[in-house]
DRENZA-578151 format. One line per field, with one value per residue (C-alpha): residue number from 1; residue in one letter; x, y, z. Coordinates in Angstrom, 3 decimals. Layout:
resi c(NUM  ...)
resn c(a  ...)
east c(X  ...)
north c(Y  ...)
up c(Z  ...)
//
This chain:
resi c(1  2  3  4  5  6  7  8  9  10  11  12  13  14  15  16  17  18  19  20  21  22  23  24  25  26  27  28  29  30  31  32  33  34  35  36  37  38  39  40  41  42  43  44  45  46  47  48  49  50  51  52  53  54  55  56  57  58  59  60  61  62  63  64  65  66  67  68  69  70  71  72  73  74  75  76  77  78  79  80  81  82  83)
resn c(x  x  x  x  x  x  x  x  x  x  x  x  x  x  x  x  x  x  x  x  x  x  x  x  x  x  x  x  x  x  x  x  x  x  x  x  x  x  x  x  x  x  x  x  x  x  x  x  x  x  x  x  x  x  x  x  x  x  x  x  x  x  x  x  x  x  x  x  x  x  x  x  x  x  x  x  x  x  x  x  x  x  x)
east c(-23.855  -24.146  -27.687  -27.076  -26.205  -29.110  -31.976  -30.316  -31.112  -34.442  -35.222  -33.945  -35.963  -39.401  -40.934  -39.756  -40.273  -43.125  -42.304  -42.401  -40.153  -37.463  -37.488  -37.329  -34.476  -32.659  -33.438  -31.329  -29.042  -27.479  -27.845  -25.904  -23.559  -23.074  -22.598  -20.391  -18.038  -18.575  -17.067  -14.139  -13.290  -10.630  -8.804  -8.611  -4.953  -5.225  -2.958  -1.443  -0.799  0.870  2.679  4.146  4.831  7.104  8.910  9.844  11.129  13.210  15.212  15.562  16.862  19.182  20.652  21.591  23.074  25.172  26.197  27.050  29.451  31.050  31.556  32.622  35.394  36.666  37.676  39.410  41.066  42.131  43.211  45.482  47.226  47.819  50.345)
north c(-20.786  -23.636  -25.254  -24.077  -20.223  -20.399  -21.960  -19.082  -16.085  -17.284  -17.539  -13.818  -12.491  -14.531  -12.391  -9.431  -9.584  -12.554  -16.008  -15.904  -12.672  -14.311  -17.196  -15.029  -12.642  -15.682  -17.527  -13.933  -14.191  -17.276  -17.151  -13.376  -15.130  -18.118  -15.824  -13.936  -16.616  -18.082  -15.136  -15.292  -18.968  -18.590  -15.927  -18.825  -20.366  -24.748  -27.461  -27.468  -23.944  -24.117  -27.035  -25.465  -22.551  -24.209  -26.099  -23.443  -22.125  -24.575  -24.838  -20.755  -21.562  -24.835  -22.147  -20.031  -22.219  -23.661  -20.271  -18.802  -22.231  -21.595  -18.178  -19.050  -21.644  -19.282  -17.100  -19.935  -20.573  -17.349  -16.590  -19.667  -19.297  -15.346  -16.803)
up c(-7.014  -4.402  -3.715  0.024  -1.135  -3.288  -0.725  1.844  -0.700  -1.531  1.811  2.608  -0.604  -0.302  2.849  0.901  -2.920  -2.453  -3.402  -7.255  -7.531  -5.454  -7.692  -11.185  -9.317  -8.224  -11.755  -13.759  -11.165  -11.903  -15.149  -15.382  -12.817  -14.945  -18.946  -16.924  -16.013  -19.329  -20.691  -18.176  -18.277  -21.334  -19.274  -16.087  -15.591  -15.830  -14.572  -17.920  -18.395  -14.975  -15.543  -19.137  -16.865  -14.115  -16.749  -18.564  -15.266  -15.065  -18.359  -17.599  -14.065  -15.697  -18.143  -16.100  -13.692  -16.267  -17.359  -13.836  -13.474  -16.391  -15.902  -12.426  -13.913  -16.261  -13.278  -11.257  -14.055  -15.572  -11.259  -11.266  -14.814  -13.809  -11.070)
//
């Protein structure tokens, strides 16, 4: 949580809960916030795993390409030699 998010809740909780509530509330807060994105943080996506990603997009993409040409040649050519 930002420093700005944080002064803003402790400032809507301290005429409410009483100034040393509002700090212990906003202390297991961040602390629940921060486990819990602990626990999450293998399941996040990084440059690398993107980068792995888009390159093996691209050998798919290259291979079929090549495929669809020679496919496409082997037409051409069986249409001329049927002449």
């Amino acid at each position: 949580m930002s420093t700005t998010a944080t002064i803003r809740l402790y400032d809507m909780l301290k005429p409410k809960l009483g100034e040393s509530e509002a700090r212990a509330f906003i202390q297991n807060f961040e602390e629940s916030f921060e486990e819990n994105f602990a626990s999450k943080a293998h399941e996040l996506a990084t440059k690398g795993d993107l980068k792995v990603a888009i390159a093996e997009s691209k050998v798919d993409v290259i291979k079929w390409m090549v495929g669809l040409w020679i496919a496409q040649m082997a037409a051409i050519v069986g249409l001329y030699l049927t002449r």
